[in-house]
N, C-alpha and C positions, 0 to 999 in steps of 0.2 A: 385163270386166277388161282394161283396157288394160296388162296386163305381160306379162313372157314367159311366165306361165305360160297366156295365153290358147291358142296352138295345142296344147299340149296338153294342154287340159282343156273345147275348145270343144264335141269328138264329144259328150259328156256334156251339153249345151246341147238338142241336142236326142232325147233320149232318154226315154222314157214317163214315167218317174220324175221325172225333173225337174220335169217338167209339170205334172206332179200335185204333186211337193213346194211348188214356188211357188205353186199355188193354194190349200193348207191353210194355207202362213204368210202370204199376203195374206187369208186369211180368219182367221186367228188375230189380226193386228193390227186385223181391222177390229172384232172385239169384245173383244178385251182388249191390257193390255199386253205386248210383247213386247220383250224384250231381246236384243244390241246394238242402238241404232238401227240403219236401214236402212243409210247408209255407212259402216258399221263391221263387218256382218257378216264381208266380206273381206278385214277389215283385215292379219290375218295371211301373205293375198296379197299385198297388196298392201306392205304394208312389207320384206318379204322376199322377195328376187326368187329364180326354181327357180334362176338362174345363183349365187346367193349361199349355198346350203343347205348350211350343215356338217352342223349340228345340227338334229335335231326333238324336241321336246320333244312330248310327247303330251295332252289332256287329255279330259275326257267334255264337258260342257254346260257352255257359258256361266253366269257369277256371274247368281244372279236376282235379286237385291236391286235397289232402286234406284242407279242410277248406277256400278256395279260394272262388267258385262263393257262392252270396247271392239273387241271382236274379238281380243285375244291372249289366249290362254289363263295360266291363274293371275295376269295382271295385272291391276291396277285403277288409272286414272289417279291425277295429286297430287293432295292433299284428302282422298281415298275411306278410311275406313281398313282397314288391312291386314287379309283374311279371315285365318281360321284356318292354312288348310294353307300361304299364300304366306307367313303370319307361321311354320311353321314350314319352309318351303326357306329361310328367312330366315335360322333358326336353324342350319339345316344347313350351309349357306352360310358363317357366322363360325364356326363350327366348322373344317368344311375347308381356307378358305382365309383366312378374317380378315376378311371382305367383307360388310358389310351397315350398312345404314342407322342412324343413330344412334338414332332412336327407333323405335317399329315393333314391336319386338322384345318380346312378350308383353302387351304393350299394348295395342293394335290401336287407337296412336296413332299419325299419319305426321308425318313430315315433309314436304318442297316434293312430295320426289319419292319415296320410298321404295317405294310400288309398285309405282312403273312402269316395266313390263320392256322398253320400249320400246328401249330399249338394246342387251338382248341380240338383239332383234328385226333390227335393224338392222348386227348384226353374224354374219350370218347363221344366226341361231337363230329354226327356224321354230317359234311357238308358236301350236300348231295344236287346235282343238280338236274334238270326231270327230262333234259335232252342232252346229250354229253358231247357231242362236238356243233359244229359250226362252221361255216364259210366264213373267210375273215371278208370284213365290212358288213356283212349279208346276217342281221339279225332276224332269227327265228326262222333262216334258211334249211335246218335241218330239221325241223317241228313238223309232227306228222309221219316221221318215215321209218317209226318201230321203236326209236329210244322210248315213248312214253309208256310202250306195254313194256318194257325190261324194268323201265324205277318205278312204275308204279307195281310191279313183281318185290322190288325190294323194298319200296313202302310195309310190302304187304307180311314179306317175313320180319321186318321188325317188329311192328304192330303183333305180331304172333309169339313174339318173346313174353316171359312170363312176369321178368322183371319189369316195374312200371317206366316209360320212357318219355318225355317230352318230346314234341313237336312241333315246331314253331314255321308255322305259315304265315307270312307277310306276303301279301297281295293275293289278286281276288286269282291270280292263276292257282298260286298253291292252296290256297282255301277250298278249291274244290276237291283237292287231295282229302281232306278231312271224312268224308265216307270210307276210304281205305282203315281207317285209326282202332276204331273198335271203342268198347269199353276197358278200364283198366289204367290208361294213360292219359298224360296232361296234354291238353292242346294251349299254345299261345300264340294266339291270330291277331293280326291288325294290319294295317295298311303297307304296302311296299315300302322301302327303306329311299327309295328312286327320288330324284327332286319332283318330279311332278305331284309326289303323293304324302312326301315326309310327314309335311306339313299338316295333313289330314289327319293324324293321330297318332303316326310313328312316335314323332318326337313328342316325350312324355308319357310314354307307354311303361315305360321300366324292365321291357323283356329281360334282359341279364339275371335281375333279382328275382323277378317270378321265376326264371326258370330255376332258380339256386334256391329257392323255396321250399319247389314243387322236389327236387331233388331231396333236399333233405327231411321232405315231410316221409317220403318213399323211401328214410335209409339208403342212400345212393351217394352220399356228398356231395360237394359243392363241385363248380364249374371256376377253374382259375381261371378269369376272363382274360387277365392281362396280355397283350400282346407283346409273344417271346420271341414268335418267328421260328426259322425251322429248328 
């Protein structure tokens, strides 16, 4: 990774786990499909520099369908159409602040760009996900084989930044991330964004505005939430 977060996250380069994680996912692609493609696994390194991190956004496993995950978490590039839970932070989204794409919305028709969180990415919102590739069909087939010591490593160096950062844990997987966080920074937890669980207190939470709160109480600015796409 040529960014900054290579010195530190290099030690973990060469570390046993490592070792062994690259050899199951270059043997995983060599008999089936595995999603993101290859330079896309660190896309959410790489579009979001550690110098840039207000916000993390947390997620479990890359989209398995075809052509879904690109390396940011809940994203799917234009075209793709809108999964479930991104069609409801969608909803959550015009809700809170009036912010969401014109079509999209229960549909899980897009417009150009209505997916892609490539935006927020780039406006320092790291959208991170805690297993970085995937078997396509086969959810949470790669859990367990090394990705969760590497992000919960870069959990750990953001948490370690000086400037105060938001974290926003939605469901009970990334909520347990919350021992990584430390004092210093905002946490905003609630339930998965997923249909089984929206309904449980997602919707109606207001994440967007808290976290453009917690930002501005910290001198850090707002979060343009609107969906621009790449």
């Amino acid at each position: 990774m040529t960014t900054d977060w290579n010195p530190l996250l290099r030690a973990e380069f060469g570390e046993p786990y490592w070792a062994e994680l690259q050899h199951f996912v270059t043997s995983e692609r060599a008999q089936h499909t595995v999603y993101p493609p290859v330079p896309e696994v660190f896309a959410a390194l790489h579009t979001t520099a550690h110098a840039d991190v207000r916000v993390v956004i947390l997620g479990q496993d890359p989209y398995h369908g075809p052509g879904q995950a690109h390396g940011l978490c809940f994203s799917v590039r234009a075209g793709v159409a809108v999964p479930p839970s991104l069609r409801n932070i969608f909803t959550e989204l015009r809700d809170d602040l009036g912010h969401a794409p014109a079509a999209g919305i229960g549909t899980g028709v897009v417009t150009e760009t209505s997916g892609d969180l490539t935006s927020w990415a780039r406006q320092g919102v790291l959208l991170l996900n805690t297993t970085l590739t995937v078997r396509a069909g086969q959810a949470g087939s790669h859990q367990g084989k090394g990705w969760e010591t590497f992000t919960d490593r870069v959990i750990g160096v953001v948490a370690a930044k000086e400037e105060p950062v938001v974290f926003v844990l939605w469901g009970a997987h990334a909520r347990k991330k919350k021992a990584l966080i430390g004092a210093g920074h905002t946490v905003v937890e609630g339930p998965h964004p997923s249909p089984l669980s929206a309904h449980t207190g997602f919707f109606g939470s207001r994440p967007f505005s808290r976290i453009n709160e917690a930002l501005v109480a910290a001198g850090r600015g707002e979060i343009d939430w609107r969906i621009t796409g790449p």
